[in-house]
C-alpha positions as CSV (number, residue, x, y, z in Angstrom):
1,X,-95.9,-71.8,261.1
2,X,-93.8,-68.6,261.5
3,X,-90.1,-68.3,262.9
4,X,-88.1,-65.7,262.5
5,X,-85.2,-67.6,260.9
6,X,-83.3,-64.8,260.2
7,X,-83.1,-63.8,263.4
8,X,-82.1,-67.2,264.2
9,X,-79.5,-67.7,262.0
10,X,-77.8,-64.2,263.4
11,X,-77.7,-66.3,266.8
12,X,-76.6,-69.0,265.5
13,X,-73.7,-68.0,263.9
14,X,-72.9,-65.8,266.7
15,X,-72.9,-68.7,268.8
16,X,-70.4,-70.9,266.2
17,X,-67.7,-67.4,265.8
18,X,-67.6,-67.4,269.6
19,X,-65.1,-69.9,270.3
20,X,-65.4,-72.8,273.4
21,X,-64.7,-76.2,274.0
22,X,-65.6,-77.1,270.9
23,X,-63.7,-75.1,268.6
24,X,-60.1,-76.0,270.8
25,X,-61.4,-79.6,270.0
26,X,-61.8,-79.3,266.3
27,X,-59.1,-76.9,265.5
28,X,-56.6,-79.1,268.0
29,X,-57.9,-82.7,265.5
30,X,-57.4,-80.2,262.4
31,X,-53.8,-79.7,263.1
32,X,-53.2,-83.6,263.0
33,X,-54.6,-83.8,259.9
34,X,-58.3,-82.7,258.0
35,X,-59.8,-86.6,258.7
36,X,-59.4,-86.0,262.3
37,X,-60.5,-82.5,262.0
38,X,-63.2,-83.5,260.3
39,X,-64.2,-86.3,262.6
40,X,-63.9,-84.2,265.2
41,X,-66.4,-81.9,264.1
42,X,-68.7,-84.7,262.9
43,X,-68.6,-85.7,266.6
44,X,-69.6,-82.3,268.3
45,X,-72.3,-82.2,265.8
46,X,-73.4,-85.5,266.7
47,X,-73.8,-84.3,270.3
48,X,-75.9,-81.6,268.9
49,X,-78.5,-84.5,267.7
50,X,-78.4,-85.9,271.2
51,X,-78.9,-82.3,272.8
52,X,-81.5,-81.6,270.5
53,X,-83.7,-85.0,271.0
54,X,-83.3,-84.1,274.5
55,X,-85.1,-80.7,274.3
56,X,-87.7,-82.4,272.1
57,X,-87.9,-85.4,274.3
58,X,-88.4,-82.5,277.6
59,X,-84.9,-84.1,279.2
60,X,-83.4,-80.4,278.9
61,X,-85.9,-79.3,280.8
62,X,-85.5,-82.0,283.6
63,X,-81.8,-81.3,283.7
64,X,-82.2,-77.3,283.7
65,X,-84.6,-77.9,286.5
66,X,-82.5,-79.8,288.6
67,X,-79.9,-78.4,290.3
68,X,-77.8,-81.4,290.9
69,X,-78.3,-83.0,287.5
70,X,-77.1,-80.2,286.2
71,X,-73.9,-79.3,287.8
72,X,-73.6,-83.0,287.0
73,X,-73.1,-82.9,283.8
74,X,-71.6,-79.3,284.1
75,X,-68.9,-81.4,286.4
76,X,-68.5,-84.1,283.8
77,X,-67.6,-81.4,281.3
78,X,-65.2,-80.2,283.4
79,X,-63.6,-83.0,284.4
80,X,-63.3,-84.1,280.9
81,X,-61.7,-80.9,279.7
82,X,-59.5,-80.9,281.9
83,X,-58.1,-84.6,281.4
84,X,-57.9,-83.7,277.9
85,X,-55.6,-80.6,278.8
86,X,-53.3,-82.8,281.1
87,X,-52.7,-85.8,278.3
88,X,-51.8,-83.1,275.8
89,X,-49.1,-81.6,278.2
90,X,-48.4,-85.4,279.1
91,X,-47.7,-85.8,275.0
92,X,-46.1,-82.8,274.8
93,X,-43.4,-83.8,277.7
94,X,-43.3,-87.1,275.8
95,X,-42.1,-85.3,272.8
96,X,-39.6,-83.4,274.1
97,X,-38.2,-87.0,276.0
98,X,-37.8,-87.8,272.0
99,X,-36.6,-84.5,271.0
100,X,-33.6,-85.1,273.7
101,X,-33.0,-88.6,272.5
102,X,-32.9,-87.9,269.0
103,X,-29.3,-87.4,267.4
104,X,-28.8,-83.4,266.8
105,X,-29.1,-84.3,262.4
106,X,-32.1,-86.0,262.5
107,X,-33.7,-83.4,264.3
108,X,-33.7,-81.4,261.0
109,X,-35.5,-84.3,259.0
110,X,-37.4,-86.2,261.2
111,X,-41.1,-85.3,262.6
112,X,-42.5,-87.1,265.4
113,X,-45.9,-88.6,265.3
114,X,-48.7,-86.1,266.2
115,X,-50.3,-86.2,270.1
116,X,-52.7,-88.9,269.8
117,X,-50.9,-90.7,266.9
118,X,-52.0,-94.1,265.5
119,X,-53.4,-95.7,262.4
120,X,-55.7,-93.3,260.6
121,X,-58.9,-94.8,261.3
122,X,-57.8,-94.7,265.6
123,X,-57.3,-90.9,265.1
124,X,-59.7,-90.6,263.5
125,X,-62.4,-92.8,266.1
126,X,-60.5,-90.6,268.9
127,X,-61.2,-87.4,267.4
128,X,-64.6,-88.1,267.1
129,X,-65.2,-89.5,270.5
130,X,-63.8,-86.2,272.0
131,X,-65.7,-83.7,269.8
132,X,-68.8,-85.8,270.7
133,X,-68.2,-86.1,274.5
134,X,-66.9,-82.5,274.8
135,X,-70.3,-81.2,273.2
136,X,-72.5,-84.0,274.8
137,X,-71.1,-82.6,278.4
138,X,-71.4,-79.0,277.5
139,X,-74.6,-78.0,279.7
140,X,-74.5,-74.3,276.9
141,X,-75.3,-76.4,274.1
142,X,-78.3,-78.0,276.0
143,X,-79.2,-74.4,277.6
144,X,-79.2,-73.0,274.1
145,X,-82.2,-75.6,273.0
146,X,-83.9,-75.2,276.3
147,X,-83.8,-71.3,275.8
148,X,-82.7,-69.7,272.5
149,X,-84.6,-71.8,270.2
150,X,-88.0,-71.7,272.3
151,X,-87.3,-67.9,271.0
152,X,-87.8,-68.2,267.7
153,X,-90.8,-71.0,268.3
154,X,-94.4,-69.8,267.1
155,X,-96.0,-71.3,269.8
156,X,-99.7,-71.1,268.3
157,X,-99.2,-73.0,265.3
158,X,-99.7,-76.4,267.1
159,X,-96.5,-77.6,265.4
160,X,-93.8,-77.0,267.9
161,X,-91.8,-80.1,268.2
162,X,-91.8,-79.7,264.4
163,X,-90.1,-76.3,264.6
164,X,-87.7,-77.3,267.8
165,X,-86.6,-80.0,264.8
166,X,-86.3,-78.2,262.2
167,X,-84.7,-74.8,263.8
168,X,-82.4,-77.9,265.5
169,X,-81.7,-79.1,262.1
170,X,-80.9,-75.6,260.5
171,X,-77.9,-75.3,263.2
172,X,-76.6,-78.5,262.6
173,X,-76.4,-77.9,259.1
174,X,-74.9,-74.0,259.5
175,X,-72.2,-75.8,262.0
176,X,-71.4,-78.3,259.5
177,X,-70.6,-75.9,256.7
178,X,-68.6,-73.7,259.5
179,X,-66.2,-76.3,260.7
180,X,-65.6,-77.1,257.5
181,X,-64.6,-73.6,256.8
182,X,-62.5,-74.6,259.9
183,X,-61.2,-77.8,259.5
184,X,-59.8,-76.3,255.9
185,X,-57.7,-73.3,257.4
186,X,-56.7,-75.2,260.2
187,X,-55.2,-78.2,258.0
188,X,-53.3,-76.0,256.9
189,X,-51.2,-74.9,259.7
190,X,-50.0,-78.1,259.5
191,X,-47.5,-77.8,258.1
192,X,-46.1,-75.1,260.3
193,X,-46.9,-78.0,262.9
194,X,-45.0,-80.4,261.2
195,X,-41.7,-79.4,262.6
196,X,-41.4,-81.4,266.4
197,X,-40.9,-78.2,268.4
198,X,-43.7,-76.4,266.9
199,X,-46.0,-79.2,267.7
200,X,-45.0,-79.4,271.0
201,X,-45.3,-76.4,271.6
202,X,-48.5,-76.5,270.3
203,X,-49.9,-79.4,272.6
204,X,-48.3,-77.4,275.5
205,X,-51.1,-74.2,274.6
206,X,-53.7,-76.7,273.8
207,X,-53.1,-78.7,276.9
208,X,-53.0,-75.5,279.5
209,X,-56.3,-73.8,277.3
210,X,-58.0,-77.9,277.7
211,X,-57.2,-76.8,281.3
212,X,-57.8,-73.3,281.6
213,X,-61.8,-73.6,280.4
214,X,-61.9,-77.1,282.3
215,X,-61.3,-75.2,285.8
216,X,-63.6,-72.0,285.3
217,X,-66.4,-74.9,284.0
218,X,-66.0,-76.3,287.7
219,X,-65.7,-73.0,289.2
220,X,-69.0,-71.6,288.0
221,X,-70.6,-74.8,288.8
């Protein structure tokens, strides 16, 4: 068996610094704390696995083949960005309901609950579910199965489910390490986030980005 794994890797890691749907996700949990961030990212890489049966399995193919299963699922993403863009400016306009209500000296010490607030276990099941679904709906990550790693596939070795696995496996592992890397700078805007206007604020850019990539996802489609 030979792959060109350095080559891969450069592609890979190209891929990860190029940010998408799934780096507003992760970054977004990050700034409500590192478990959510974390879960987050443990959720997109999750959809990954899924992704990556499929192009064992011969799904991606069915899906790249067919026109209208593919826009879809391209729709679904889309449709799903976008509804994550308008409860974050829903949050955000919640907030600033709070902000008005809230008595001009307790502004100064007291910090509202982060967009998607709960018990810790809640944010962190929500943060999961939308890394997972985001990256689940996201016909690129499917595409990049279906057509990058066939690349890097020696195709006369017999063995090529075993590579399509374990080239799948290597990225899972590289994105785990990088959002990791991510989650840890991101936690730590925090606490520039802590402060109620800076975190609205916040969900407002979030919200309109969630938005933003939502509509040019159904545009292209």
């Amino acid at each position: 068996m030979s792959m060109d794994l350095l080559g891969f890797f450069g592609v890979v890691l190209l891929a990860y610094l190029l940010p998408g749907p799934d780096f507003l996700v992760v970054v977004r949990a990050a700034t409500h704390g590192r478990a959510e961030g974390r879960a987050a990212a443990l959720g997109a890489q999750s959809g990954l696995v899924v992704h990556m049966a499929a192009a064992v399995l011969g799904l991606s193919v069915l899906a790249a083949r067919s026109a209208a299963v593919f826009q879809s699922i391209k729709l679904l993403g889309a449709a799903y960005l976008i509804y994550l863009g308008v409860r974050s400016l829903i949050t955000a306009r919640r907030a600033r309901c709070r902000l008005a209500e809230t008595p001009p000296h307790e502004k100064r010490v007291k910090s509202v609950l982060p967009s998607g607030g709960g018990t810790a276990p809640d944010g962190r099941r929500r943060s999961f579910t939308q890394g997972f679904l985001t990256n689940v709906l996201n016909p690129k990550a499917a595409l990049f199965f279906l057509s990058v790693l066939p690349q890097f596939v020696d195709t006369s070795s017999g063995t090529t489910t075993q590579q399509i696995l374990l080239l799948g496996a290597a990225d899972i592992a590289i994105g785990v390490v990088y959002w990791c890397a991510i989650v840890a700078v991101a936690g730590r805007a925090r606490v520039l986030l802590a402060r109620p206007r800076s975190q609205r604020r916040w969900d407002i850019v979030s919200g309109w980005l969630f938005i933003g990539i939502g509509s040019a996802v159904a545009a292209s489609a």
